[in-house]
C-alpha positions as CSV (number, residue, x, y, z in Angstrom):
1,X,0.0,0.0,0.0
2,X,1.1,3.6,-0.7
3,X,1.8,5.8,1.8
4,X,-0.6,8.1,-0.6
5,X,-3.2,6.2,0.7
6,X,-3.3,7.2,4.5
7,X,-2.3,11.3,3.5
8,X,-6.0,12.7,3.5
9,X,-6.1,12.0,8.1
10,X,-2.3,12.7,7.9
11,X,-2.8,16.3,6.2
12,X,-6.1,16.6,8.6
13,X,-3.1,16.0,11.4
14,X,-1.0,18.2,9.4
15,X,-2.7,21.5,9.0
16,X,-5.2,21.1,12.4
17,X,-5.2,24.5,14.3
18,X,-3.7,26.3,11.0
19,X,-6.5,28.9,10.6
20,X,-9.3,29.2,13.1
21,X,-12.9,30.5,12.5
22,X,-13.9,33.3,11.5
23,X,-10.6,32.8,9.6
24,X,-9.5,36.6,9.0
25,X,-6.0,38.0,10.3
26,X,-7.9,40.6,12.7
27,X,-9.1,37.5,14.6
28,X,-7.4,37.3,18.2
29,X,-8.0,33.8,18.2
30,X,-5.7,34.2,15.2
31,X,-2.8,35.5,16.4
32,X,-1.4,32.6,18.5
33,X,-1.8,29.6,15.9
34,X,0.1,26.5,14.7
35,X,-1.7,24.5,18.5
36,X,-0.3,20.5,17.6
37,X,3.0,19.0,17.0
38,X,5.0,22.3,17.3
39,X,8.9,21.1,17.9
40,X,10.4,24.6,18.9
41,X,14.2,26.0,18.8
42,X,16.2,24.1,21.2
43,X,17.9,27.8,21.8
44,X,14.6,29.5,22.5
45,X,14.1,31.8,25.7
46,X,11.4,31.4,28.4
47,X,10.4,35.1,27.3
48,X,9.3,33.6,23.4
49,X,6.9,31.0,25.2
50,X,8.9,28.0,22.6
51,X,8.1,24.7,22.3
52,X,10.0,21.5,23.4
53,X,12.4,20.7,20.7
54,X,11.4,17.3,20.3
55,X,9.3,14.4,20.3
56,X,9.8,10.1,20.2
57,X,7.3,7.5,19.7
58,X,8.3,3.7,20.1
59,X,6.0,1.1,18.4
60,X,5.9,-2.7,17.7
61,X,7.3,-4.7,14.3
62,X,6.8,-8.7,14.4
63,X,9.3,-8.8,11.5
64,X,8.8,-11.4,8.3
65,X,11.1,-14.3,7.1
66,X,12.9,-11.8,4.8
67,X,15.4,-9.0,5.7
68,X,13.0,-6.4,7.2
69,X,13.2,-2.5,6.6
70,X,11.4,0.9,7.1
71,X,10.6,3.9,5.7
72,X,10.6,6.7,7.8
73,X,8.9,9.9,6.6
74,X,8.5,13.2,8.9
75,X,6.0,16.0,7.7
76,X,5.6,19.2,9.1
77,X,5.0,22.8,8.0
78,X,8.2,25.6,7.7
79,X,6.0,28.9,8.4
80,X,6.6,31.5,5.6
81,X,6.2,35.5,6.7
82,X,3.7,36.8,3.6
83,X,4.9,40.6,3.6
84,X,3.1,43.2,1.9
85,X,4.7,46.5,0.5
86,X,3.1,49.3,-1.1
87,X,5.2,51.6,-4.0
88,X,4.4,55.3,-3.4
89,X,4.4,57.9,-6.1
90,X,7.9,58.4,-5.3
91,X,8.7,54.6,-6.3
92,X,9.5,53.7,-2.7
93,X,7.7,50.8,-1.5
94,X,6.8,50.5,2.2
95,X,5.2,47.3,4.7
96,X,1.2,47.7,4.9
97,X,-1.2,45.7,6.7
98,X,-3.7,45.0,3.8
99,X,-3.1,46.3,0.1
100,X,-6.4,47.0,-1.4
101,X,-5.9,47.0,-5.7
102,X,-9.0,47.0,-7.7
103,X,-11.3,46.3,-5.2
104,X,-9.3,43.2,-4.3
105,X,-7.3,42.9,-0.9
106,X,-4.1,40.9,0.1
107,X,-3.0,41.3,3.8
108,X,0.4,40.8,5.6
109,X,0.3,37.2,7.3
110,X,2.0,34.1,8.3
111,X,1.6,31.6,6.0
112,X,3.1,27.5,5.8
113,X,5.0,25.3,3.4
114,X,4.9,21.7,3.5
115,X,7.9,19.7,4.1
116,X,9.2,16.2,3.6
117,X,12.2,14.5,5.3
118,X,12.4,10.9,4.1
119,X,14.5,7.9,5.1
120,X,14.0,5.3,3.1
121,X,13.9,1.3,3.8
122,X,16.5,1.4,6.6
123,X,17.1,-2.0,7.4
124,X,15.6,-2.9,10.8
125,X,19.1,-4.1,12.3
126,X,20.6,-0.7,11.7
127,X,20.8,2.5,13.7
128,X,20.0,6.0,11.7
129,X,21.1,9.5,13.6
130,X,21.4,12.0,10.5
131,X,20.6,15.8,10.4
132,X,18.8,17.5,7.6
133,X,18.9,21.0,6.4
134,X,15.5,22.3,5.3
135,X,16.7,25.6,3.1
136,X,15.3,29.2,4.3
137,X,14.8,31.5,1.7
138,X,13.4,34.8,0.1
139,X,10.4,35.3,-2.9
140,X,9.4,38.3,-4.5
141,X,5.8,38.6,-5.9
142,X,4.5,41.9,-8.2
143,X,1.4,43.2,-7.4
144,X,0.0,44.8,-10.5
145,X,-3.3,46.9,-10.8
146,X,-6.0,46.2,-14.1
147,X,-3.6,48.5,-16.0
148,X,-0.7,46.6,-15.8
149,X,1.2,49.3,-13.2
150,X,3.1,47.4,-10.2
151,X,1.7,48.9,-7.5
152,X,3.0,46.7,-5.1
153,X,5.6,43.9,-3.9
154,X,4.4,40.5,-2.0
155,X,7.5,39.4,-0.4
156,X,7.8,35.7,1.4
157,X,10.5,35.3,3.9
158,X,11.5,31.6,5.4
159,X,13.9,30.9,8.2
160,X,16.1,28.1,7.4
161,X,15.8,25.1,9.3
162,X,17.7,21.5,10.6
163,X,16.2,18.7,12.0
164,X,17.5,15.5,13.6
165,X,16.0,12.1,12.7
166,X,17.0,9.4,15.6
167,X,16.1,5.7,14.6
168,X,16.7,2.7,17.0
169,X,16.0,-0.5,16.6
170,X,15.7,-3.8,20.0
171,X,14.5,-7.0,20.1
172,X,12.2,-7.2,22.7
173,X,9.6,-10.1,24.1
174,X,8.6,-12.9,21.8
175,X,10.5,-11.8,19.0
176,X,9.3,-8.4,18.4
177,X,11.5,-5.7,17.4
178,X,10.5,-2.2,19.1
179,X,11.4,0.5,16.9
180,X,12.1,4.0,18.3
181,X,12.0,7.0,16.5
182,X,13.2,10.3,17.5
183,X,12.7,13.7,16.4
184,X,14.7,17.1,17.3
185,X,14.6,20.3,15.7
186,X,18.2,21.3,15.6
187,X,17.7,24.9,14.7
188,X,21.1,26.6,16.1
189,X,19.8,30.6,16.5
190,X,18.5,31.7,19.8
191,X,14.9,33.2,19.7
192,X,14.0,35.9,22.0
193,X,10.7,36.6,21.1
194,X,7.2,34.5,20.5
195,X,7.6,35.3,16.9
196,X,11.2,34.2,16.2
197,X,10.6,31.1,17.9
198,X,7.6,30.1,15.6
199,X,9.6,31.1,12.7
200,X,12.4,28.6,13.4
201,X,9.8,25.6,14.5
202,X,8.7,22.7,12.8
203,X,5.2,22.9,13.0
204,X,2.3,20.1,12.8
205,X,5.1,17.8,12.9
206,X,4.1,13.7,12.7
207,X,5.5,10.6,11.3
208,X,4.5,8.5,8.7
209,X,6.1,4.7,8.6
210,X,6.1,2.2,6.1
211,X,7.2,-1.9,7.0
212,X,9.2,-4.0,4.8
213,X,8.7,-7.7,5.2
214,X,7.3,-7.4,8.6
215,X,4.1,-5.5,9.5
216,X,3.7,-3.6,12.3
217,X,1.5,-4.5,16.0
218,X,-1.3,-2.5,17.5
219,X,-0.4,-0.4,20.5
220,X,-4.4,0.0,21.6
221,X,-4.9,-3.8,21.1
222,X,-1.8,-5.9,20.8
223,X,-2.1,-9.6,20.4
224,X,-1.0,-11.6,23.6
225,X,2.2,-12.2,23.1
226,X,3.5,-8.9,22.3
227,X,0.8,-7.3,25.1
228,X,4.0,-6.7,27.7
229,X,6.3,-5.3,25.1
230,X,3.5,-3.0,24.1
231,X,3.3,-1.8,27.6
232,X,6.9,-0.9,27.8
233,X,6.4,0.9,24.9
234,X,7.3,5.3,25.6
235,X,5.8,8.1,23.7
236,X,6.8,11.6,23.9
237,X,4.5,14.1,22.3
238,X,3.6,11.8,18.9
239,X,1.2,8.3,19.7
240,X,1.7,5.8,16.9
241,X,-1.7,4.1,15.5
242,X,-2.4,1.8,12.8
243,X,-3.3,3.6,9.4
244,X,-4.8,2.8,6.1
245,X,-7.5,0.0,5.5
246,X,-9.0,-1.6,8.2
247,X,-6.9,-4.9,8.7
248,X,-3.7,-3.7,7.0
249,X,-0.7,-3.4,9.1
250,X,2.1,-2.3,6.8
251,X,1.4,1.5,7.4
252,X,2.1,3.0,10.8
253,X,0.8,7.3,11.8
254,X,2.4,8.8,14.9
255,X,0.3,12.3,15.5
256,X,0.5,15.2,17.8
257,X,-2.7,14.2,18.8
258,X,-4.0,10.7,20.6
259,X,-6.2,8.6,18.1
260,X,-7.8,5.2,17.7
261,X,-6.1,2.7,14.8
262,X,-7.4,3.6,11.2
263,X,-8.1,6.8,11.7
264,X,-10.2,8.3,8.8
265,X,-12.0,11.9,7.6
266,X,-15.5,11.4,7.8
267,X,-16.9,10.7,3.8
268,X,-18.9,13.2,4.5
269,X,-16.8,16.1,5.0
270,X,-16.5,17.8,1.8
271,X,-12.6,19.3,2.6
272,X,-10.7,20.8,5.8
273,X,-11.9,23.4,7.6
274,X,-8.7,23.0,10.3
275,X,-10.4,24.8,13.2
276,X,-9.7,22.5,16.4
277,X,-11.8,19.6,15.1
278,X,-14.9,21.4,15.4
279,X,-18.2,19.9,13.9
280,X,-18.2,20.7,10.3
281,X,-21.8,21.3,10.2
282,X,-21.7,23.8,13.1
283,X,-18.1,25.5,11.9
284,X,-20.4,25.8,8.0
285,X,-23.4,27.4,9.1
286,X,-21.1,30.0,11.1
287,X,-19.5,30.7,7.5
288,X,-22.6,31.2,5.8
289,X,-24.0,34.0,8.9
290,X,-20.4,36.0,8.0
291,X,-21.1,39.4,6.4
292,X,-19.4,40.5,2.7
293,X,-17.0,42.2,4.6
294,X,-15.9,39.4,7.0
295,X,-15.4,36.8,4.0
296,X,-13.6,39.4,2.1
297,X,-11.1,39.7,4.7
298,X,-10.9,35.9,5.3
299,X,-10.4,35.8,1.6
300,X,-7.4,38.4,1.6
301,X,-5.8,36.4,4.3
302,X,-4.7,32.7,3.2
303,X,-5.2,31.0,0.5
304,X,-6.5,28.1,2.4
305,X,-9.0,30.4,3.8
306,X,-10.3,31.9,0.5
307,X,-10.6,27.7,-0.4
308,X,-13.0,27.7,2.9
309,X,-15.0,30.2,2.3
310,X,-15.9,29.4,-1.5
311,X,-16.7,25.9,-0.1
312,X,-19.1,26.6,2.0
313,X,-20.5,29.6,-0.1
314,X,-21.8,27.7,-2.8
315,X,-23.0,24.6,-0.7
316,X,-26.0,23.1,-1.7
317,X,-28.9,22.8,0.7
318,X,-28.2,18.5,0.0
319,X,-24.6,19.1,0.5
320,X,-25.9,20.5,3.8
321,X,-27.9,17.9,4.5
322,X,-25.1,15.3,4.3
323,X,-23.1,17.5,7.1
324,X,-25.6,16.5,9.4
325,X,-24.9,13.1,9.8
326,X,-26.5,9.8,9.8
327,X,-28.0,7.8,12.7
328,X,-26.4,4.2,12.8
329,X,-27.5,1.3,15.0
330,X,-24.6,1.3,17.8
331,X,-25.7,-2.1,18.2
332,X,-25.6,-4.2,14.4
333,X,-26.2,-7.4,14.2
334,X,-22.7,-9.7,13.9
335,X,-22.5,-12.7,11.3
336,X,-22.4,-15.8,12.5
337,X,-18.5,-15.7,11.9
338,X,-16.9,-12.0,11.1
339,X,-13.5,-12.9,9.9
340,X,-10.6,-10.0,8.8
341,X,-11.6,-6.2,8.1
342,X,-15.4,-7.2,7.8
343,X,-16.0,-7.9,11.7
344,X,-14.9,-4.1,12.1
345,X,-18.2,-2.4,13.5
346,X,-17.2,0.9,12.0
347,X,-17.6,-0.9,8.4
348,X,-21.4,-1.1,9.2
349,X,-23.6,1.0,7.0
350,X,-25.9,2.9,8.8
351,X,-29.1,1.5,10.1
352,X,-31.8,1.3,7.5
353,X,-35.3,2.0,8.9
354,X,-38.0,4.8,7.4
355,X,-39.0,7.5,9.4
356,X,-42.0,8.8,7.5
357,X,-40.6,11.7,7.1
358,X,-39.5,12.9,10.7
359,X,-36.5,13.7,12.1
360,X,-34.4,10.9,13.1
361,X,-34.1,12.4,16.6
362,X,-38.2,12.8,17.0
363,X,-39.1,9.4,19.2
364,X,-41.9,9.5,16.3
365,X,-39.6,7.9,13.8
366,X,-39.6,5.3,15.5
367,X,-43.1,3.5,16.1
368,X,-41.7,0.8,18.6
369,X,-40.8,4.0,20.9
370,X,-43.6,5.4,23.1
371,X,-42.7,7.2,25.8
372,X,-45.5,7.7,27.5
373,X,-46.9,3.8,27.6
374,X,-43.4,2.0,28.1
375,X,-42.5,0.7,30.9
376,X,-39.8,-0.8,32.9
377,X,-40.1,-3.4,36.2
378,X,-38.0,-2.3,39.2
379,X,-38.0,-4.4,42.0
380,X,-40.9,-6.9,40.5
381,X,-43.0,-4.4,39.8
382,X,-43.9,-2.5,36.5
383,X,-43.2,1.1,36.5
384,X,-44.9,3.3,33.4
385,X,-46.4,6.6,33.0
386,X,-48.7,7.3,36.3
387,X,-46.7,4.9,38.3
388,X,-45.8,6.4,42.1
389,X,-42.2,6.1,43.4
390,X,-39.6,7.1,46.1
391,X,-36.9,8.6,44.9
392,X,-33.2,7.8,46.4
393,X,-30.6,10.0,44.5
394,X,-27.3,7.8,43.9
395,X,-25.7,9.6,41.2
396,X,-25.0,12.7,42.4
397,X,-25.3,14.3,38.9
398,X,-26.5,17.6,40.6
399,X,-26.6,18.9,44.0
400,X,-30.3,19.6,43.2
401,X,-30.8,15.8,43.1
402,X,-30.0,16.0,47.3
403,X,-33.4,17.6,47.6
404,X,-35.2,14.4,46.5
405,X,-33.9,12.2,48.4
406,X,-37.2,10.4,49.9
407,X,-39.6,12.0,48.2
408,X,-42.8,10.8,46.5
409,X,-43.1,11.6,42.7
410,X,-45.3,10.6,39.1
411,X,-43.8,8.8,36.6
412,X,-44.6,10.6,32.9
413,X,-43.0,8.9,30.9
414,X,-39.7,5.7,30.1
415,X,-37.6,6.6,27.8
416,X,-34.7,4.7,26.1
417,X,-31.5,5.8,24.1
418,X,-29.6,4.3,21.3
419,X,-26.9,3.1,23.9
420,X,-29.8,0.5,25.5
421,X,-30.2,2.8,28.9
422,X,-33.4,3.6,30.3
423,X,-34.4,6.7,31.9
424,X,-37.3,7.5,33.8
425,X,-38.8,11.1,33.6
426,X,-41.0,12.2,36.5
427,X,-42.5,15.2,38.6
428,X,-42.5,15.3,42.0
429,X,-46.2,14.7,43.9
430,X,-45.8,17.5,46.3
431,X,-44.5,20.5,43.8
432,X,-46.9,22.9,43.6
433,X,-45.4,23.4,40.3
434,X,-46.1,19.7,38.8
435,X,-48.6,20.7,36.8
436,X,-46.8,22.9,34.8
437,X,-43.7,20.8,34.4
438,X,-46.4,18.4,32.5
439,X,-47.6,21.5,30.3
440,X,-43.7,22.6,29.5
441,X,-42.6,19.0,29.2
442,X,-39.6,19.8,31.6
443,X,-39.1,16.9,33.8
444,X,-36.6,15.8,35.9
445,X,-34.9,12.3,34.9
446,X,-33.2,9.2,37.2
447,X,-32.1,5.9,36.3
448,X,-34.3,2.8,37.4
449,X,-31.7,1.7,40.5
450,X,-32.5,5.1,41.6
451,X,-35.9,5.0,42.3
452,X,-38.6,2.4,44.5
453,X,-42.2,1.7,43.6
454,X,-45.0,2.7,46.5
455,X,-46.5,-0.3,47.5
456,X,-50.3,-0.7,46.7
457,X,-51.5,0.5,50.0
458,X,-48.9,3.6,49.8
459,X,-50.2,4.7,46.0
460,X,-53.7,4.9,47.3
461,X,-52.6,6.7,50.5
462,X,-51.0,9.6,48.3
463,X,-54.0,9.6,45.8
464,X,-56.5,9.9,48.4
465,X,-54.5,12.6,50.8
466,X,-54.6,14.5,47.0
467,X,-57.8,14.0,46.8
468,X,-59.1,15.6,49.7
């Protein structure tokens, strides 16, 4: 498999906390970026707030009858100051903020360049310690108005940059070999100041790893033999997991962030939006209530942001509709014998049942769901709407919960969600307000083990003393 294969979560990892809504460079939320997998100068001050230099992950290869290797790839951005200069009428150009030419804006900013630092198929016996130079540098960029005149200059500055790459290889329980893999941004400059020391970092910094003739071992769920060695295993700011297709273990991602094995982007997100991962339905609606102004802005800043904004601009009301999700069954049924990839819940397509047209969260889309006739039997006996019980607060979920304790209440209605748990609604006997709470529908909810049926002659006590 291609290491191609697994770069749509790996660029997710990549670029997550790059630009964050509403996306424009006014945005204070804006100004202190670049949140995961920062590696910072090793020579930076406690005044420029840098990052640790480095990060290590260790992880698990049951090697194959041939000679084993790896292919070690590190990613990360090298940030790249966007500098905009204006030319007076005395041909001297000058840094602005923003350059507005022909009704169209481009703003000073801090932009990123994706960078590679490959080591390919190192035998597994061998030891790699080598030191890369990733080259600064300096582009110039006319701006020009509709006539042709430069008006302008965009000028991109980068800092150069070095980085160690550690590799070391043991044989540990049962014939594994645990491979470590060590990361160090070598820059040599001191920084003295926040901005120098994000201008000489490597930034959303993770590892992709590729097995020759061996394939690599779960961390989350090892198999038995290699459970021990697994828990000896030492990460340091990057967490290795399983990539690519369900099953395959030749592909190996260690993030800045902790995830599950086989990570994926949702099918349907239709591309990144990089803020924090937010809810892209949520994070789209917010772009669609910006005003022509604020998307102009977000437009003149990145790039990526004008992408962001056109996205979601021209989303169809069904494109919409996808971002909303689908409800699955978290319960499928199994076959009689899942084998390989296919036993893999999260293969399951979601559950197929016709609502008739209401919402999937309206208990109405479901006709086996009524509230306000189910029941459940505590102690023996069956509880439903109308039912009398003493409530004994266990949880502790709120402090109001205290005042309960012991008191009489009506059961309105059982409910059920889509994790199998049951939850009783009721309104206590004695609030004046009860009645209300029924109009409203605002009742207060406890689990089953919380709560004790009245006995018969204690239900008619209580309906009689209301009675009269």
């Amino acid at each position: 498999m291609s290491l191609d294969q697994v770069r749509s979560i790996a660029d997710a990892v990549l670029y997550e906390g790059y630009l964050l809504y509403p996306y424009r460079a006014s945005s204070h939320k804006n100004r202190s970026r670049w949140q995961f997998g920062v590696l910072g100068p090793p020579r930076a001050t406690a005044a420029s707030f840098g990052e640790e230099p480095e990060m290590e992950m260790q992880c698990l290869l049951a090697p194959h009858e041939g000679p084993a290797a790896v292919t070690v790839q590190l990613r990360f951005l090298q940030l790249q100051v966007r500098e905009v200069r204006s030319i007076g009428e005395d041909g001297v150009d000058v840094p602005v903020e923003q350059l507005t030419v022909d009704g169209e804006s481009v703003m000073s900013w801090d932009e990123a360049v994706e960078r590679e630092v490959v080591l390919a198929e190192l035998p597994l016996g061998e030891v790699a310690d080598t030191v890369h130079e990733v080259p600064g540098g300096a582009d110039t960029e006319p701006v020009t108005d509709a006539r042709g005149v430069v008006v302008g200059r965009i000028v991109r500055r980068r800092l150069p940059l070095a980085v160690r790459v550690r590799v070391r290889v043991s044989v540990v329980d049962n014939g594994y070999t645990r491979l470590s893999v060590a990361v160090r941004n070598e820059h040599p400059e001191p920084a003295a100041t926040k901005d120098a020391a994000i201008r000489s970092s490597l930034i959303g910094a993770h590892l992709l790893l590729r097995a020759h003739d061996a394939e690599f071992v779960s961390l989350l769920e090892p198999p038995a033999g290699a459970a021990a060695a697994a828990g000896r295993c030492r990460q340091h700011r990057c967490w290795p997991v399983l990539a690519g297709p369900n099953g395959t273990k030749d592909t190996l991602l260690g993030a800045p962030i902790i995830l599950y094995d086989y990570p994926e982007v949702a099918e349907q997100s239709p591309g990144a939006l990089f803020d924090s991962t937010e809810i892209d339905e949520i994070l789209t609606l917010r772009v669609m209530t910006m005003t022509e102004e604020e998307k102009a802005e977000a437009r003149a800043t990145d790039p990526r942001a004008r992408e962001i904004i056109d996205r979601c601009d021209g989303m169809s009301p069904a494109g919409l509709q996808q971002l909303h999700g689908l409800l699955r069954d978290p319960h499928p049924p199994r076959s009689a014998a899942p084998v390989g990839p296919a036993a893999d819940n999260r293969d399951a397509g979601p559950a197929a049942f016709d609502t008739a047209g209401a919402p999937w969260w309206d208990p109405a889309a479901d006709a086996s769901v009524r509230p306000g006739s189910d029941s459940v039997v505590i102690d023996g006996v069956r509880v439903a709407g109308g039912s009398l019980v003493r409530v004994h607060p266990s949880r502790r979920a709120d402090a109001q919960d205290l005042f309960f304790a012991g008191q009489v209440a009506r059961v309105t209605e059982v409910l059920s969600d889509v994790d199998g748990g049951t939850h009783i609604a009721l309104v206590l006997v004695d609030d004046p307000a009860s009645d209300l709470h029924d109009w409203y529908g605002r009742y207060f909810y406890f689990a089953p083990d919380e709560l004790t049926p009245l006995s018969v002659e204690e239900t008619a006590q209580h309906r009689e003393e209301n009675r009269s």
